[in-house]
TORKEVO-500185 format. One line per 5 residues: their letters; for each residue x, y, z of C-alpha. Coordinates in Angstrom, 2 decimals. Each point is the difference from the previous one (the first is absolute). Layout:
N
a> X Y Z ~ ...
This chain:
510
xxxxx> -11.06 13.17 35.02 ~ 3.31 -1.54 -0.95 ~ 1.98 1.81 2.99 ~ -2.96 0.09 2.55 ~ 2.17 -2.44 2.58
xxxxx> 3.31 2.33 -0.01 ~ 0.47 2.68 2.21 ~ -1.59 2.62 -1.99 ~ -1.81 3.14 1.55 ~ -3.57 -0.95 0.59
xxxxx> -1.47 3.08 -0.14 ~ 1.42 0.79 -3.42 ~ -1.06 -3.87 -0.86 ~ -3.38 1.46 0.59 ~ 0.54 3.12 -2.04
xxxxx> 0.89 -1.93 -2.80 ~ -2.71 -2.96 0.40 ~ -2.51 3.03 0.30 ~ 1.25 1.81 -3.37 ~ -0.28 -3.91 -1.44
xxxxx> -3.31 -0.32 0.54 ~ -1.15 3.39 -1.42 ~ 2.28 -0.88 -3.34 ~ -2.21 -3.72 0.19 ~ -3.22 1.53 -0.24
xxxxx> 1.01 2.78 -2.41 ~ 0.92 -3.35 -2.03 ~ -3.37 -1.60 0.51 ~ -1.95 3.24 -0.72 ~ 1.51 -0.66 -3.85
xxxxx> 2.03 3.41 0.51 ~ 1.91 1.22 -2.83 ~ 3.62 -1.37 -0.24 ~ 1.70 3.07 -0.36 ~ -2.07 1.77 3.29
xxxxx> 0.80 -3.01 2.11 ~ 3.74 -0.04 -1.08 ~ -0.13 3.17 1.20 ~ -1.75 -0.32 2.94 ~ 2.99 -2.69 0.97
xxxxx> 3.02 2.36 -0.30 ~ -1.83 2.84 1.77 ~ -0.69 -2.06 2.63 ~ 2.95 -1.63 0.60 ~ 1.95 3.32 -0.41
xxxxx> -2.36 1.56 2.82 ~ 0.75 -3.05 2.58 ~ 3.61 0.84 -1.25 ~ 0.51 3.69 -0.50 ~ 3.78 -0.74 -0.93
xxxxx> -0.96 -2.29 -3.01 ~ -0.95 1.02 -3.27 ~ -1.43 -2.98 -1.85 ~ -1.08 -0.87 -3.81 ~ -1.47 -2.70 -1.53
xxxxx> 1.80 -1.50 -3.19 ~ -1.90 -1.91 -2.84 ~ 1.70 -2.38 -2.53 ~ -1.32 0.19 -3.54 ~ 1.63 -1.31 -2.28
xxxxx> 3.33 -0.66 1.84 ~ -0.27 4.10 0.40 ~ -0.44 2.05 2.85 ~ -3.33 1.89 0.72 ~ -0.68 2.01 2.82
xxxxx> -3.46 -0.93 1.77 ~ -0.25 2.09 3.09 ~ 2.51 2.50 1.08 ~ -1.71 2.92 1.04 ~ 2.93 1.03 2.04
xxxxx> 2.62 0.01 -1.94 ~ 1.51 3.07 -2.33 ~ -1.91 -0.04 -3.82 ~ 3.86 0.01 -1.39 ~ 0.79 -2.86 1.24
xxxxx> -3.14 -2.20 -0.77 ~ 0.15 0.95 -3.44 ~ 4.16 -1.08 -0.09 ~ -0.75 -3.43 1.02 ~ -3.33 -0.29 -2.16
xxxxx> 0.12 -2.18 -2.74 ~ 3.73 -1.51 0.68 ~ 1.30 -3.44 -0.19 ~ 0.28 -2.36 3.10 ~ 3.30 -1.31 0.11
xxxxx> 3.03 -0.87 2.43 ~ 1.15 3.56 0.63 ~ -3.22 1.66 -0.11 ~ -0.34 2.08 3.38 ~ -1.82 -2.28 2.32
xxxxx> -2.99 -0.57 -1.04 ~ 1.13 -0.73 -3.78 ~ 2.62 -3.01 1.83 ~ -2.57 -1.33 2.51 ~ -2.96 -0.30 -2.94
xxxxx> 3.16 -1.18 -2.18 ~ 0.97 -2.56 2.38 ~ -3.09 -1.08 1.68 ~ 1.74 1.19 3.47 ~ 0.01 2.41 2.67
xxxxx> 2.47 3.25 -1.00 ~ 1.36 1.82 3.35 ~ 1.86 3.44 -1.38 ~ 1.35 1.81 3.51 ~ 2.12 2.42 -2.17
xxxxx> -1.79 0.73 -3.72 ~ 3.34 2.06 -0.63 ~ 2.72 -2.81 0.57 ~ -2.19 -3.03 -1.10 ~ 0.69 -1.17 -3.43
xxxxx> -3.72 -0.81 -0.77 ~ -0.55 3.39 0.43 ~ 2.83 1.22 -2.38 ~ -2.25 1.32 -3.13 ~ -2.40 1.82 1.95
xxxxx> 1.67 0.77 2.89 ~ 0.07 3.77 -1.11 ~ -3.66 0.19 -0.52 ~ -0.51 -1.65 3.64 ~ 2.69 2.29 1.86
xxxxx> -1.68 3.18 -1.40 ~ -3.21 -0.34 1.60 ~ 0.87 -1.07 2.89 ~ -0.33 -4.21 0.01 ~ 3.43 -0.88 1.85
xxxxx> -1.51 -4.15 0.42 ~ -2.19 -2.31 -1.42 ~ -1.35 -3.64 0.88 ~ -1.84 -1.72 -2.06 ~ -2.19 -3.45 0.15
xxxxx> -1.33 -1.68 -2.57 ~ -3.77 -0.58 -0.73 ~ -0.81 -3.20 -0.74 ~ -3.24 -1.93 -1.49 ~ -1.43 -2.82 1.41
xxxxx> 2.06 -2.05 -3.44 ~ 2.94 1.90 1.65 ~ 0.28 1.54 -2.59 ~ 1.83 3.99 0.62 ~ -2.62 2.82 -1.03
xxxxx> 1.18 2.97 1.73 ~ 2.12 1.53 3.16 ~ -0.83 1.58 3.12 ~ 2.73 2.38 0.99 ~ 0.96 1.79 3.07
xxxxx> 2.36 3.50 -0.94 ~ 1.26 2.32 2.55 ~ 2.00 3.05 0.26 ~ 3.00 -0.91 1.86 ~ 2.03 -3.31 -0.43
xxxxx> -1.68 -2.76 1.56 ~ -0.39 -3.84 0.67 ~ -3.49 -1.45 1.44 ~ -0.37 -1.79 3.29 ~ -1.87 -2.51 1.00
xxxxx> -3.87 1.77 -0.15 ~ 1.23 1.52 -3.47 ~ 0.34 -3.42 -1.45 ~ -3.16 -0.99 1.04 ~ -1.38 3.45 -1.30
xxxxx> 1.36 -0.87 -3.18 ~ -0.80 -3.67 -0.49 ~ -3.46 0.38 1.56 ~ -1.16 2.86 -1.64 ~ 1.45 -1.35 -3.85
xxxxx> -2.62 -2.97 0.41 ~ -2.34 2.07 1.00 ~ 0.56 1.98 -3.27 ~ -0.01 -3.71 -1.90 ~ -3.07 -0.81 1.57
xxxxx> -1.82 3.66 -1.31 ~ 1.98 -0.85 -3.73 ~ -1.40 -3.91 -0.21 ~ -3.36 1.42 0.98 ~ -0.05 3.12 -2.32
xxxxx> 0.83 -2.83 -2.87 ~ -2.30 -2.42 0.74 ~ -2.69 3.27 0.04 ~ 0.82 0.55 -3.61 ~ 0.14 -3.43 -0.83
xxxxx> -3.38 -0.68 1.55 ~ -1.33 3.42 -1.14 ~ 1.22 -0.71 -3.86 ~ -1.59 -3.73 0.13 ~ -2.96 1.64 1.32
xxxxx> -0.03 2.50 -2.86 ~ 0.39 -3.25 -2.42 ~ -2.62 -1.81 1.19 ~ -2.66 2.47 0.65 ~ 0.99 0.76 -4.05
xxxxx> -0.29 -3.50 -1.06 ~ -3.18 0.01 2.10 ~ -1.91 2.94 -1.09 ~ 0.91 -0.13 -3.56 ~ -0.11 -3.74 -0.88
xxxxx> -2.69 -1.19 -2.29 ~ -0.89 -2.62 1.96 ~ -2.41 -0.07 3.26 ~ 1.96 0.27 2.73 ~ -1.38 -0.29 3.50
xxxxx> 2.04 0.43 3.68 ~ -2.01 -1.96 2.53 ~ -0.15 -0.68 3.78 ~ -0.08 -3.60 0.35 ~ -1.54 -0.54 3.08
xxxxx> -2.87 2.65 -0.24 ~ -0.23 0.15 -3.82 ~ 0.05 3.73 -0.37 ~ 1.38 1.17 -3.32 ~ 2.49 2.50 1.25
xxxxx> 0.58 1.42 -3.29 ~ -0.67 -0.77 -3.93 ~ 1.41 1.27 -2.78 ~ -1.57 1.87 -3.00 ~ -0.95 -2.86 -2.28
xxxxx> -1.50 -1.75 3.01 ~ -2.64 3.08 0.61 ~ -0.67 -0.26 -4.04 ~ -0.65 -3.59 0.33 ~ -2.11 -0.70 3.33
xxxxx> -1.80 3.63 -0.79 ~ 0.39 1.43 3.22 ~ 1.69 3.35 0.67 ~ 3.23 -0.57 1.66 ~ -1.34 1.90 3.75
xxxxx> -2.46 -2.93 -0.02 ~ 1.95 -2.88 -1.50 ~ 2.58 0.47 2.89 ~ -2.43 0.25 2.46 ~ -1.66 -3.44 -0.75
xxxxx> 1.13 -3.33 0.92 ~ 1.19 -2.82 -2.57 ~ -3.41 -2.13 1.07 ~ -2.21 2.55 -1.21 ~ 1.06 -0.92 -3.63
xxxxx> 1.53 -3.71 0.14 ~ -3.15 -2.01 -0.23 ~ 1.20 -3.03 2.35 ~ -0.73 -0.60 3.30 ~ 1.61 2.43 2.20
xxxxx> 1.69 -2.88 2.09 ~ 1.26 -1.62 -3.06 ~ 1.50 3.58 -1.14 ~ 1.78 0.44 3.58 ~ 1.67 -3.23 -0.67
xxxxx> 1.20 0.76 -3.33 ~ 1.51 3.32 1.42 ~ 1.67 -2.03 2.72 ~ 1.53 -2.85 -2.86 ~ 1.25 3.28 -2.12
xxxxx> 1.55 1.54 3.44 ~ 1.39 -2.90 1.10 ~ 1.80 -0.18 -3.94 ~ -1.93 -4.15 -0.33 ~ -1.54 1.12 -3.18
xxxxx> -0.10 3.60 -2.13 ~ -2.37 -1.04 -2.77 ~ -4.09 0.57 0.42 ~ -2.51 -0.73 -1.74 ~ -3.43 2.27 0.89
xxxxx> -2.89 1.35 -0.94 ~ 0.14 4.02 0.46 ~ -3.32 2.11 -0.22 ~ 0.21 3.46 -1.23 ~ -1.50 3.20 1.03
xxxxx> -2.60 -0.18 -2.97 ~ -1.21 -3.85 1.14 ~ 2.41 -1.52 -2.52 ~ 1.74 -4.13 1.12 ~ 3.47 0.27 -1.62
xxxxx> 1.70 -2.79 0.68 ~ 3.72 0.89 0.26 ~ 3.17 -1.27 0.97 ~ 1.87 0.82 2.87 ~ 4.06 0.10 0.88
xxxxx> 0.44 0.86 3.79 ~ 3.32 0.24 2.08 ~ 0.60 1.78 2.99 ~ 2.21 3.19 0.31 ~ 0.52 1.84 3.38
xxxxx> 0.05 3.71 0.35 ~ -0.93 2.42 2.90 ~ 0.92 -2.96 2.51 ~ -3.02 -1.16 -1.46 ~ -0.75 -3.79 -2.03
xxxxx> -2.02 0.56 -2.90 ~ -1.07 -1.58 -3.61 ~ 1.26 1.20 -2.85 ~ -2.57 -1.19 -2.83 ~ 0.07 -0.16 -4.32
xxxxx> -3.58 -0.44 -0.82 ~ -0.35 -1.58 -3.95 ~ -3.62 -0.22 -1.26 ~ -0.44 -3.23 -1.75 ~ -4.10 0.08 0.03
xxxxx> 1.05 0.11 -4.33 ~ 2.21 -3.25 0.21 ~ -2.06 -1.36 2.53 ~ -3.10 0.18 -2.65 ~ 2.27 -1.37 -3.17
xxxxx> 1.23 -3.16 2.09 ~ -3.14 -0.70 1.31 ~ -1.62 0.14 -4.07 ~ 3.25 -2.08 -1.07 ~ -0.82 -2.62 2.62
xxxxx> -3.48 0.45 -0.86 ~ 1.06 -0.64 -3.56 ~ 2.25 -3.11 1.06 ~ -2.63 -1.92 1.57 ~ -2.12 0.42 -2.73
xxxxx> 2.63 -1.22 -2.66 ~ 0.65 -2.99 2.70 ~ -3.44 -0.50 -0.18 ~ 0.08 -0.28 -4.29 ~ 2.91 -2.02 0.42
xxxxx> -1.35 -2.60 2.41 ~ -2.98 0.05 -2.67 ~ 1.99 -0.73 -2.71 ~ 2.42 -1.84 1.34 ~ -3.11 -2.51 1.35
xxxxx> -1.40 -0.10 -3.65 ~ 3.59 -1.06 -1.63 ~ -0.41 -2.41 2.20 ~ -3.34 -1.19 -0.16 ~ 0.56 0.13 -4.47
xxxxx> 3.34 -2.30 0.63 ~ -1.87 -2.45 1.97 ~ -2.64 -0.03 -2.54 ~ 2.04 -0.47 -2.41 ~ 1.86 -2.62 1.41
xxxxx> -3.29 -2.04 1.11 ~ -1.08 0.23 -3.83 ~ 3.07 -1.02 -1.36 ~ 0.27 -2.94 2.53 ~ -3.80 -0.78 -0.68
xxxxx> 0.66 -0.06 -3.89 ~ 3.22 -1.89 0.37 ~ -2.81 -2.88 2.29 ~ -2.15 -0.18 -2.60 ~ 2.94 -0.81 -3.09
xxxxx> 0.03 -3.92 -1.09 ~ 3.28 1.40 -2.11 ~ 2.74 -1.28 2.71 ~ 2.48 2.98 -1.80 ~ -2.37 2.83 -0.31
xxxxx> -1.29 -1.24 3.61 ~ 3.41 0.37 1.38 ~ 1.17 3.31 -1.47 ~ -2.98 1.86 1.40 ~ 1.16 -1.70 3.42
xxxxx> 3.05 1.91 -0.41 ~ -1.70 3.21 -0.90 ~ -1.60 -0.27 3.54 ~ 2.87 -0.60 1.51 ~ 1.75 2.98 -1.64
xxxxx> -3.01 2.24 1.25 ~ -0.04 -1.90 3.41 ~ 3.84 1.15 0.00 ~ -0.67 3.62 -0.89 ~ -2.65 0.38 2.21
xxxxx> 1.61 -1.10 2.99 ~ 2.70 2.86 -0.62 ~ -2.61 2.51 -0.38 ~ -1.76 -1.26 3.39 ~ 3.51 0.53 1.72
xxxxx> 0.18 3.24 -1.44 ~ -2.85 1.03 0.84 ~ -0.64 -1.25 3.48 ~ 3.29 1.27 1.23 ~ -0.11 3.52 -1.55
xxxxx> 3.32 -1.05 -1.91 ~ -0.89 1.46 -3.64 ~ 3.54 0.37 -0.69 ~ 1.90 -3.02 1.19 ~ -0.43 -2.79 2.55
xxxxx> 2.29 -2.39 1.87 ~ 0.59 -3.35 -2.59 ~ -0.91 -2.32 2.61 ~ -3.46 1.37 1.20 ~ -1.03 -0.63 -3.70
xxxxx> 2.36 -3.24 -0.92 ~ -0.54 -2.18 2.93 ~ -3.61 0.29 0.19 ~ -0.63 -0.56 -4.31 ~ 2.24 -2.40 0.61
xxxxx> -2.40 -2.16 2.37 ~ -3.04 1.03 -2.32 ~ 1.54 -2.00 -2.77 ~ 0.83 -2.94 1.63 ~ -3.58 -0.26 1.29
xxxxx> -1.46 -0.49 -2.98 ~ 2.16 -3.10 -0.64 ~ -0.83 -3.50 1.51 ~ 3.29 -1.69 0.95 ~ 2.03 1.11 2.64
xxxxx> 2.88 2.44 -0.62 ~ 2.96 0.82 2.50 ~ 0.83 3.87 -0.51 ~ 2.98 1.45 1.41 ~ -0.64 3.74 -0.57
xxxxx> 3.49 2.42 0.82 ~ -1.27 3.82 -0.92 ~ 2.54 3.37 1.23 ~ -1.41 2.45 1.81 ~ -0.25 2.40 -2.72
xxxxx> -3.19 1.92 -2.11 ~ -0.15 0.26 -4.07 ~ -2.33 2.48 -1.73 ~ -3.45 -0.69 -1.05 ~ 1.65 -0.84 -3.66
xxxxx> 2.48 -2.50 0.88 ~ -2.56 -1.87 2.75 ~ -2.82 -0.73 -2.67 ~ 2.72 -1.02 -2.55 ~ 1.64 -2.59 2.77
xxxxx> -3.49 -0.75 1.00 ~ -0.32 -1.58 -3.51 ~ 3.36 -1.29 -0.52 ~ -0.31 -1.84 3.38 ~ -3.61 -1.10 -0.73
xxxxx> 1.16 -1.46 -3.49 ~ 3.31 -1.70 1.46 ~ -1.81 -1.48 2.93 ~ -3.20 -0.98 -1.96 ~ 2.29 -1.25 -2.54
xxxxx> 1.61 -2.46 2.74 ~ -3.10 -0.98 1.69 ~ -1.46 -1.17 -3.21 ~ 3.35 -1.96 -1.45 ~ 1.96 -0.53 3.18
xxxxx> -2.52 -1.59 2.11 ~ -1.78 -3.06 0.19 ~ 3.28 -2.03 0.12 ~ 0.87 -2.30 2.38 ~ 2.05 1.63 2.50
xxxxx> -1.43 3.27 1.44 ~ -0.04 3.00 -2.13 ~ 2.05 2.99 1.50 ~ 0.45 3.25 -1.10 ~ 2.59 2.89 1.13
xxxxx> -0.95 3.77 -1.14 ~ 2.99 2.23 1.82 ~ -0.16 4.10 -0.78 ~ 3.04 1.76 1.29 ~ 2.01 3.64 -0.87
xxxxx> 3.76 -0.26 -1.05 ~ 1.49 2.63 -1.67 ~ -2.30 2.18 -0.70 ~ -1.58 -3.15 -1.34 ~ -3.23 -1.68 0.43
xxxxx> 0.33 -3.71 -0.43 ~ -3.08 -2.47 -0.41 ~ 0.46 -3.86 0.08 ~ -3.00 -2.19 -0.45 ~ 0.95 -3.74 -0.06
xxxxx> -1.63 -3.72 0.41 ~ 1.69 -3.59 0.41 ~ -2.15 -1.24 -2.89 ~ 1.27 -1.46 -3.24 ~ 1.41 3.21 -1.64
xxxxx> 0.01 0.52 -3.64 ~ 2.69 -0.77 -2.79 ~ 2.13 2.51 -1.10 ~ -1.39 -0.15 -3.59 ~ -3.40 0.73 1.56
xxxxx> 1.08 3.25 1.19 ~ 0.12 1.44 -3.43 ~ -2.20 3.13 0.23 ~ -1.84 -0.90 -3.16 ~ -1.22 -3.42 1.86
xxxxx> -1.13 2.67 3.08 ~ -4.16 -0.68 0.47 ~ -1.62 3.43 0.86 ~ 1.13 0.04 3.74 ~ 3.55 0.08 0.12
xxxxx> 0.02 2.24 -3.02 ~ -2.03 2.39 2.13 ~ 2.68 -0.85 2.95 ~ 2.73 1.66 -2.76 ~ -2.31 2.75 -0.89
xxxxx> -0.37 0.79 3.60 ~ 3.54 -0.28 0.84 ~ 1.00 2.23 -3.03 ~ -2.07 2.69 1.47 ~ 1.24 -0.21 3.07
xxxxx> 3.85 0.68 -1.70 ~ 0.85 -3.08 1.08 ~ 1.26 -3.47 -1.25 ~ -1.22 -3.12 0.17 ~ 2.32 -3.31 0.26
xxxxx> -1.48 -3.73 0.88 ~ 1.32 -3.35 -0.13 ~ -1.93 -3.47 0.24 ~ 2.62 -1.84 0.53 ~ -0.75 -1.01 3.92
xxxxx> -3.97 1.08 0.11 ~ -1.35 3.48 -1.99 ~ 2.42 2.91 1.32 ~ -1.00 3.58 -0.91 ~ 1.91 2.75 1.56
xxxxx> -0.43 3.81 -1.13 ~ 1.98 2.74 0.74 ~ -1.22 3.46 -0.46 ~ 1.13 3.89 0.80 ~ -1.24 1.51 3.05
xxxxx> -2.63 2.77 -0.05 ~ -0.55 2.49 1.82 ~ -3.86 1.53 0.19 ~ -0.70 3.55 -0.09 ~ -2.40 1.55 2.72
């Protein structure tokens, strides 16, 4: 007690400590407000027949009486309902200013000046009056101590006063957090009992379903006396150990999603989804659970997989046929181009198979890395690149510069070409000189540019040869290529055969 250590009477100490105690467990017996607000001003006016005491609420910033059995109907009904303010008879100023009011004389104090009248006509010559205070110290009431001659407290009123006002905060916190708790209760057990989802309360450590709602019964098919009288094991179809632990990751809040297979009453797998979390009520840790059936989706995902694997399956098929035609192809046309004494014809159905050669290399890269809409220009360059060269008998220096950057399908089998052309085109003319044949073939982004640049240290070409009507059936196919890439084409042969193309970015769609 806050005065305990002064040199108070210990035998009314006890009194009071005694009447405490009986208020205490009133409190924890969840008594009504107003019969324990009573119960305080009776008994402090019967360990202190000279005091007649009420209990003020503040509503509002207006007065309400909550206990004051003792004092005249005319006057609790004068002070009902009124303003708190500076001058408004005790307990109006001490609510008002957050302070203890001490009135010895209601009929000279100036607080007391607008309902003095009312006071001195039945009987209330003082007043003192403390304020009640919740734990955000915030003001939500008065205790108040009248009597019927003019008087000022002493020591053991004071501590009358003060003690016994947080003993009425203490009954007024508890009363609130009753209704708060009692109205969240209400909530839930609504959102429980009517939601149309299963809903299941759970003890985590035995598994008993405490309670289920309505749409749970309808969808296990048990009747809800037998449903809450089971334990979750009895219809999850995992090991009962590996249930436990699940409980224990939900209640410990290191995972709320669950995945499980749930038999009903009627023999029926569902497989369903579960969102757990913990929730605490009774002084009790339990599992709050949403059950979602998914057996439905379950089924559709495992058909569309199903279905996926067998249009993989087609697609590897085809996909190895394509491949198996191109390299037919290309081993005909290389076998007819052997067998041509015609040096010409014998040499443009070389460059057919190296066309094919070109294409099919891009549709191996494709294919092999599961890239059907666009691959990195480097993974296809680099190595068609070496493939070329191979089939040439000189040696060839190669400095190859590619960004790290992919192109569509499109644009890789038309620079697949281009490059195949320009570098064939090179190998053929370029080489054989007497210094070393070299070649450069850079790739690189610039404003929101691609730029290509194939060149050789060979002889070059005049300028006059560059007319596009003097093109032979390869570098026209080089412009054709370039056109559909939206892109230009410029070259110079001054200083070795220079090609360099520049053409838009693009962007594939998924």
């Amino acid at each position: 007690m806050k005065l305990r250590n002064r040199n108070l009477d210990p035998e009314r100490i006890a009194d009071f400590e005694c009447f405490r105690s009986g208020i205490l467990e009133l409190i924890v017996k969840n008594t009504p407000l107003t019969e324990i607000l009573n119960e305080i001003v009776l008994g402090i006016e019967t360990l202190n027949p000279s005091m007649i005491c009420t209990v003020v609420l503040i509503e509002n910033s207006k007065i309400r009486m909550g206990a004051s059995p003792s004092l005249p109907k005319i006057f609790n009904e004068a002070i009902e309902g009124v303003s708190i303010g500076p001058e408004t008879g005790s307990c109006g100023t001490a609510a008002y200013t957050g302070k203890r009011v001490i009135v010895e004389d209601i009929g000279t104090s100036p607080l007391w000046k607008n309902y003095k009248e009312i006071a001195l006509s039945v009987g209330l010559a003082s007043c003192w009056s403390e304020p009640i205070k919740s734990h955000t110290n915030e003001t939500i009431g008065t205790f108040a101590i009248y009597h019927h001659e003019i008087a000022s407290p002493n020591e053991f009123d004071i501590f009358i006063i003060s003690e016994t006002a947080d003993l009425v905060s203490i009954t007024i916190e508890k009363f609130n957090v009753s209704i708060k708790l009692t109205e969240s209760e209400r909530r839930f057990r609504d959102f429980f009992e009517k939601n149309s989802s299963v809903m299941l309360i759970i003890e985590p450590n035995s598994g008993e379903i405490i309670n289920a709602n309505q749409t749970a019964v309808q969808f296990y098919g048990y009747p809800h006396e037998i449903l809450t009288k089971m334990k979750i094991n009895e219809i999850n179809m995992l090991p009962e150990e590996e249930i436990k632990q699940e409980r224990m990751r939900a209640l410990a809040e290191e995972r709320s999603y669950f995945s499980f297979p749930h038999k009903l009453a009627n023999g029926i797998i569902k497989q369903v989804e579960v969102y757990s979390t913990p929730i605490d009520t009774s002084n009790r840790h339990l599992l709050f659970s949403i059950i979602h059936d998914v057996t439905e989706r379950k089924i559709a995902e495992e058909k569309v997989k199903s279905l996926l694997s067998e249009k993989e399956m087609i697609l590897k098929e085809v996909h190895h046929r394509i491949k198996n035609n191109m390299t037919i192809l290309y081993n005909l046309l290389d076998l007819q181009a052997g067998s041509q004494e015609n040096e010409a014809l014998r040499n443009s159905l070389k460059d057919a198979t190296s066309r094919i050669k070109t294409m099919a290399l891009l549709y191996d890269k494709l294919y092999l890395q599961m890239a059907f809409h666009e691959l990195p220009l480097d993974a296809y360059l680099i190595p068609l690149t070496n493939e070329i060269i191979s089939l040439f008998p000189y040696p060839v220096h190669i400095n190859i510069e590619i960004g790290n950057f992919s192109l569509t399908a499109e644009q890789l089998q038309a620079i697949g070409i281009i490059t195949n052309e320009l570098l064939t085109n090179s190998l053929k003319y370029a080489g054989g000189n007497a210094k070393e044949l070299e070649v450069q073939i850079k790739a690189w982004k610039e404003n929101n540019e691609i730029h290509l640049l194939v060149k050789d240290n060979g002889k070059g070409f005049a300028h006059k040869d560059s007319n596009s009507d003097k093109f032979g059936f390869g570098l026209t196919l080089v412009m054709m290529l370039a056109k559909q890439l939206a892109g230009k084409l410029m070259f110079n042969g001054d200083a070795g055969a220079e090609f360099h193309i520049v053409f838009p970015i693009r962007t594939t769609h998924p």
